[in-house]
C-alpha positions in Angstrom: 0.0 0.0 0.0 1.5 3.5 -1.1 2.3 6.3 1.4 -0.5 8.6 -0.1 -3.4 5.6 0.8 -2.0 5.8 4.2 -1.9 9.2 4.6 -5.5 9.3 2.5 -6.7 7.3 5.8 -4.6 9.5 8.4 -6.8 12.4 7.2 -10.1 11.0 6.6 -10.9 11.7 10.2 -11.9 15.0 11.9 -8.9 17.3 12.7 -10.3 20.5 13.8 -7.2 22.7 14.3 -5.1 20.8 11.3 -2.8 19.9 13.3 0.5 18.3 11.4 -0.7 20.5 8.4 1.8 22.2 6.7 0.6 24.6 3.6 3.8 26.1 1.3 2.2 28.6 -1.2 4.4 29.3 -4.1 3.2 32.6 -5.6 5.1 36.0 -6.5 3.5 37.6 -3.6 2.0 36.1 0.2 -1.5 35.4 0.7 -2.9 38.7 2.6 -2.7 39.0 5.6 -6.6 39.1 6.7 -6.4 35.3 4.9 -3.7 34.0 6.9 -5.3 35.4 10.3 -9.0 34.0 9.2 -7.7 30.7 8.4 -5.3 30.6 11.4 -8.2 31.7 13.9 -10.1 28.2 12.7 -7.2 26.3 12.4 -4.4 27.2 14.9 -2.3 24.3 14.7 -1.6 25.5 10.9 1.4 26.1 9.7 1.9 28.3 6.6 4.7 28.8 4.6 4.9 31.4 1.7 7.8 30.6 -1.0 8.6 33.9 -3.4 8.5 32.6 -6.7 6.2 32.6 -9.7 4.7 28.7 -10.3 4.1 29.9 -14.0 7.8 30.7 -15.0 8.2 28.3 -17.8 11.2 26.2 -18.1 11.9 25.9 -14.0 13.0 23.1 -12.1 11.9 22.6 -8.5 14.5 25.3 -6.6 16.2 22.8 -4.3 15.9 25.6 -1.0 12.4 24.5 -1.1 11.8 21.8 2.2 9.2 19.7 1.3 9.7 17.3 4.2 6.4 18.3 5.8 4.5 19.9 3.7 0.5 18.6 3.3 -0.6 21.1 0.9 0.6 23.3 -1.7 -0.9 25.9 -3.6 1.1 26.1 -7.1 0.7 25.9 -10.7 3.1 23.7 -13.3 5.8 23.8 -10.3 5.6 20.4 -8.2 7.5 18.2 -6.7 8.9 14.8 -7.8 6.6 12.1 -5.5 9.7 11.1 -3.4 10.4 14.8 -2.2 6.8 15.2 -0.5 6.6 12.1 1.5 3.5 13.7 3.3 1.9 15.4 0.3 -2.2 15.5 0.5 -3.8 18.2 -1.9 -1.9 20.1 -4.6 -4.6 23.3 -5.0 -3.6 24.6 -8.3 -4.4 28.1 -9.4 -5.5 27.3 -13.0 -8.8 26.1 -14.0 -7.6 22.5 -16.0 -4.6 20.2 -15.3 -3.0 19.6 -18.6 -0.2 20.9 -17.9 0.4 18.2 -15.1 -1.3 14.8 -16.9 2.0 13.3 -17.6 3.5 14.1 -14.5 4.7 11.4 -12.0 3.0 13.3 -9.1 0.0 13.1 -11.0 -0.2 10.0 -12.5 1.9 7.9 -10.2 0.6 8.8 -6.5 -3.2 9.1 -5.0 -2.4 12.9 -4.0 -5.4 14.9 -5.0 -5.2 17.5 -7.1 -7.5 20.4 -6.9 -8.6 23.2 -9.8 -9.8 26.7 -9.7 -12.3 25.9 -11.5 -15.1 28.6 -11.0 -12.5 32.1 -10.3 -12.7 32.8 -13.9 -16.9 32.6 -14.8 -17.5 36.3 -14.1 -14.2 37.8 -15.8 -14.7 35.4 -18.9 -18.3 35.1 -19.9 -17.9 39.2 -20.1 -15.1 39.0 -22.4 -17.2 36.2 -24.2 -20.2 38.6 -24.9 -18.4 42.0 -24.9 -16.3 40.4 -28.0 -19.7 38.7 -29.7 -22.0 41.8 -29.4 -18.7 44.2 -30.4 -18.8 42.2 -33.8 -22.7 42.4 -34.0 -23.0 46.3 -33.4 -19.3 46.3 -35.6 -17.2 48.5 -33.0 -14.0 47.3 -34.6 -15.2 49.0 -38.2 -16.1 52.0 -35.8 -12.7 52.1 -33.8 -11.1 52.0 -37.2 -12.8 55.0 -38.3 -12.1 56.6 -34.7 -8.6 56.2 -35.4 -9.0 57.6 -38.8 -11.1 60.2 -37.1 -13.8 59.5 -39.6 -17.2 60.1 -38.9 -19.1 57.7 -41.0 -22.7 55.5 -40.5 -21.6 51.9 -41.6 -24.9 50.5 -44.1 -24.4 47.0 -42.1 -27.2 45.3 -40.4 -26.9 45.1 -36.4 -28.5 42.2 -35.1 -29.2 42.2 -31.5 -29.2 39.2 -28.5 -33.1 39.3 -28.1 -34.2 36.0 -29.8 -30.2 34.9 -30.5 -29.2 31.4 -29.9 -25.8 30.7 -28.1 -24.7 27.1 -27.9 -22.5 26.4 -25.2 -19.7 23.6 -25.5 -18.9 22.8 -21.9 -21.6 24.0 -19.2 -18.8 24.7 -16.5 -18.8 27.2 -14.4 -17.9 29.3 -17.2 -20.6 28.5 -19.6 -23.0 28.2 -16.6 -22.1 32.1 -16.2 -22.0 32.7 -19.9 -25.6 31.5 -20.0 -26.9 33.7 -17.2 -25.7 36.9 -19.0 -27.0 36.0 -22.2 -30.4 34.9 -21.0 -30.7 38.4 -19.4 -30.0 39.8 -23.0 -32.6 37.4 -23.7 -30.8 34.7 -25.4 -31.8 31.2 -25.7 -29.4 28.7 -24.0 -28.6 25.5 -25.3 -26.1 23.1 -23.5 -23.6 20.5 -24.3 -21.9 18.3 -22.2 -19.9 15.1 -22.3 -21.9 13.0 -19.9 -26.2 13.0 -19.5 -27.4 15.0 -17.2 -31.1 13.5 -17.5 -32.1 14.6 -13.9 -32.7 18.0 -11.9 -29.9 16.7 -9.4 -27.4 15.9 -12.4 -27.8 19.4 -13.4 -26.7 21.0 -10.5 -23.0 22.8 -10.2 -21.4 20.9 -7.8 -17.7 23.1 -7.3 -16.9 26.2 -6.5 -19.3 29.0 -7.7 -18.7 33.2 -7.2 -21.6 34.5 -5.2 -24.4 35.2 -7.2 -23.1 34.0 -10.5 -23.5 31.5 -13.3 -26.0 28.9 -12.8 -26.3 26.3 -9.6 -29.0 24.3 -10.5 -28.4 24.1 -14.8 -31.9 25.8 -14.9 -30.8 27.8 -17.7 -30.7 25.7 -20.9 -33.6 25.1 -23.1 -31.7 21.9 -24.2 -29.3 20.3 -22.8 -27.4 17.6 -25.2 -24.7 15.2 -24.8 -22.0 13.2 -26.0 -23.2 10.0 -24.1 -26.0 10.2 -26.9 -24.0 10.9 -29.7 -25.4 14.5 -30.3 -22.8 16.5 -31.1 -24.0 16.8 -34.5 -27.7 17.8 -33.1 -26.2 20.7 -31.3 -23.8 22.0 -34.0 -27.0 21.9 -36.3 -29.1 23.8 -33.7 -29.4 27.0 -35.6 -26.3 28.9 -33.4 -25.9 32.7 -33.5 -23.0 31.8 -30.7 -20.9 28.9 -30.2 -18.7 29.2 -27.3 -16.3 27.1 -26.9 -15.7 25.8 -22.9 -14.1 22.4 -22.8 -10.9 20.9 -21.3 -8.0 20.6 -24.0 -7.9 16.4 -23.3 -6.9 13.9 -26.3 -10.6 13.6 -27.4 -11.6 17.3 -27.8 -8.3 18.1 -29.7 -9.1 19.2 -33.3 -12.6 18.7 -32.2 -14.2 21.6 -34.0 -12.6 21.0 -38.0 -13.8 21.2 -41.1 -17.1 18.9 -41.0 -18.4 21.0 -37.8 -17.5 24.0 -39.7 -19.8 23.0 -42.2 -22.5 22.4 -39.7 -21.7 25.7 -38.5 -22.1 27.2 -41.6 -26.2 27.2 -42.3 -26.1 29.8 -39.9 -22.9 31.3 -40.4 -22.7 31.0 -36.1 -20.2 33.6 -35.0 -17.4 31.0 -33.1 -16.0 32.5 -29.7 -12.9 30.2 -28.0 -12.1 30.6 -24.2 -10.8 27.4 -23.4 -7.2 26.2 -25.5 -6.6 26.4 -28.6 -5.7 22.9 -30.1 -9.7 22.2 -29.9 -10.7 24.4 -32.9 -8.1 23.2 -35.7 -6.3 26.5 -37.0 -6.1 25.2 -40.9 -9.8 24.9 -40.5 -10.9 27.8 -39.0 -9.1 30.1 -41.5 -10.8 28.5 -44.2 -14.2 29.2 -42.6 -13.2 32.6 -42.1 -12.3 33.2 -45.5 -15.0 32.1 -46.8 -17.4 33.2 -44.5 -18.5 30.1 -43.3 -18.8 31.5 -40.3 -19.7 35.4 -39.6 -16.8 35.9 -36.9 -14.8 34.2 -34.7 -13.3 35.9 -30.9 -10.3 34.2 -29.9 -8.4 34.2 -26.4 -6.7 31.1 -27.1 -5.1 30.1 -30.7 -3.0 27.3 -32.0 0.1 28.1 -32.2 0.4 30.1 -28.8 1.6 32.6 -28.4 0.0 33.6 -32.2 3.4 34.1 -34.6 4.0 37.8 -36.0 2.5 37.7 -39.5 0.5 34.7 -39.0 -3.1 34.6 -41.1 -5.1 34.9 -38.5 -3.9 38.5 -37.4 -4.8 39.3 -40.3 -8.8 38.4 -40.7 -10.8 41.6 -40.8 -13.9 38.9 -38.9 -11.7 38.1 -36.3 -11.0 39.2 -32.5 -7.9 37.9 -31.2 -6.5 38.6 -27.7 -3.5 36.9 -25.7 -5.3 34.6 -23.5 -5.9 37.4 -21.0 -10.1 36.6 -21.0 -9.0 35.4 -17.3 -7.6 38.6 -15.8 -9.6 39.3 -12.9 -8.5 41.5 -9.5 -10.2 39.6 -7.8 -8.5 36.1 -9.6 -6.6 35.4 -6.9 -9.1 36.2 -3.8 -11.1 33.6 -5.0 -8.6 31.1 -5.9 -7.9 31.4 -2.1 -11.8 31.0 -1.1 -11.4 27.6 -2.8 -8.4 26.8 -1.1 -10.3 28.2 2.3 -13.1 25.5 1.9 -10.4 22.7 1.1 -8.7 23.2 4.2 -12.5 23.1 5.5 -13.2 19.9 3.9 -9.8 18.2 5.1 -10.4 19.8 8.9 -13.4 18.0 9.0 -12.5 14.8 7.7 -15.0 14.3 5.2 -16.7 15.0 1.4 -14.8 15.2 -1.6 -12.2 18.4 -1.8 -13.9 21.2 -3.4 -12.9 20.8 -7.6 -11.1 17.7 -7.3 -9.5 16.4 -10.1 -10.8 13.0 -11.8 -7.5 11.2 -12.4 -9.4 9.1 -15.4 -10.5 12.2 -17.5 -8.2 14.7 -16.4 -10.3 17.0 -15.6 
């Protein structure tokens, strides 16, 4: 029996103050102060350890001045230890919202320590830039911004069609298509959903991780349809007459390339303006130029491309029906506060002894 089901055991039992609970965060700055005195208040016997260094430096190795001897918990990104340096390693909270990045790592694949996500910091931040870019293209402000610049005052002759009656399918109903769906249904927008399993049943529907006060939506009341690939209709929803596909799902093996030419196609009866928020190997580049050329589609919004970062002089800076920005949908203030609320009701769940940790990563799907 490894070390990890042991300690998996050791803390499946109540442990109000934490007690033999180390937590090294490994970020460019500490966690503020009023977070360190909340969570030290509940859980005294606590220790916390701050490590000045940036997780998402690429190219690092492990600095070797970090002790990892006793440490429980860690909140990081890409930088983690090899399995034999954190004998005592329980919960890896990582400030991202997928794993990728980590699937072939030894600490991932090889030991039971559970990984945790942010999923849910990033559904307010995004679904904004998802319909600020869609209705910029329907009311045309780049044409306008261009004419600013020129300082041209000139009324384009192009038609302006609104959200009231528009359609947005929604590949991935996350937490950040679950937000994405409550802005657009209050611009009056039908919501149609897509996931990879069924969720035939009001309880199946619910959101069951970590969700912003008052945001996206708990219960999956929102969607009109909600479609799946357990049922093969992936087909169904691309031919669902979409004003607005947005594009939500983990970059995994299977959704690579998973919007190409043939969806394209599908795409193309009603020339469904194409926004991508989640990586950019799912929408296949070759592919999406094509349908941008030849208006297969009316637009596209892009945060995330394929190559990344997008070369000088590449084709796609160039499409006048484009958006493109450098995967900075994400940038929040308040990112990093509620990365730390998840982390909060981790250290919750672990004090306690019981329930799964709050966006806990299922080893099988990588997500």
């Amino acid at each position: 029996m490894s070390l990890q089901r042991v300690l998996g055991r050791w803390w499946s039992s109540a442990n109000g103050t934490l007690k033999g609970h180390q937590l090294l965060v490994i970020a460019p700055a500490p966690p503020a102060p009023e977070w360190v005195e909340k969570v030290k208040k509940k859980y005294p016997a606590l220790e916390i350890i701050h490590y000045n260094k940036n997780p998402w430096e690429a190219g690092q190795t492990v600095p070797r001045d970090i002790d990892w001897s006793d440490v429980t918990i860690v909140l990081t990104g890409p930088l983690v230890p090899r399995p034999e340096q954190a004998p005592k390693l329980q919960v890896v909270q990582v400030s991202s919202a997928g794993v990728n990045y980590l699937l072939d790592n030894p600490l991932f694949k090889d030991t039971d320590v559970n990984f945790c996500t942010a999923n849910g910091v990033h559904g307010p931040q995004i679904a904004e830039w998802v319909i600020t870019t869609y209705l910029a293209s329907q009311h045309h402000i780049p044409d306008y911004l261009e004419l600013q610049n020129r300082g041209t005052w000139k009324r384009l002759d192009a038609n302006v069609q609104d959200g009231v009656g528009a359609r947005v399918g929604i590949l991935g109903y996350g937490s950040i298509g679950r937000q994405v769906a409550r802005v657009a249904k209050a611009l009056g927008m039908e919501v149609i959903a897509y996931t990879n399993g069924r969720r035939p049943t009001p309880e199946s529907r619910k959101d069951e991780g970590y969700i912003v006060p008052g945001t996206g939506d708990p219960d999956g009341i929102f969607p009109s349809r909600w479609l799946s690939g357990a049922d093969d209709q992936f087909e169904e929803f691309l031919s669902s007459d979409l004003d607005l596909l947005v594009v939500a799902v983990p970059l995994t093996p299977s959704t690579t390339g998973l919007i190409s030419g043939p969806q394209f196609k599908l795409l193309s009866k009603k020339k469904t303006f194409l926004s991508n928020i989640a990586r950019g190997p799912i929408v296949d580049t070759d592919a999406l130029i094509d349908a941008l050329d030849n208006r297969m589609i009316r637009g596209a919004a892009l945060d995330v491309t394929d190559p990344e970062p997008l070369p000088d002089g590449h084709p796609l800076w160039s499409k006048p029906n484009a958006i493109i920005t450098p995967h900075i949908s994400g940038n929040s203030s308040a990112y990093m506060d509620r990365v730390y609320d998840i982390l909060e009701l981790n250290l919750q769940k672990l004090s306690e002894g019981k329930g799964e940790l709050v966006n806990k990563v299922n080893k099988k799907t990588g997500y």
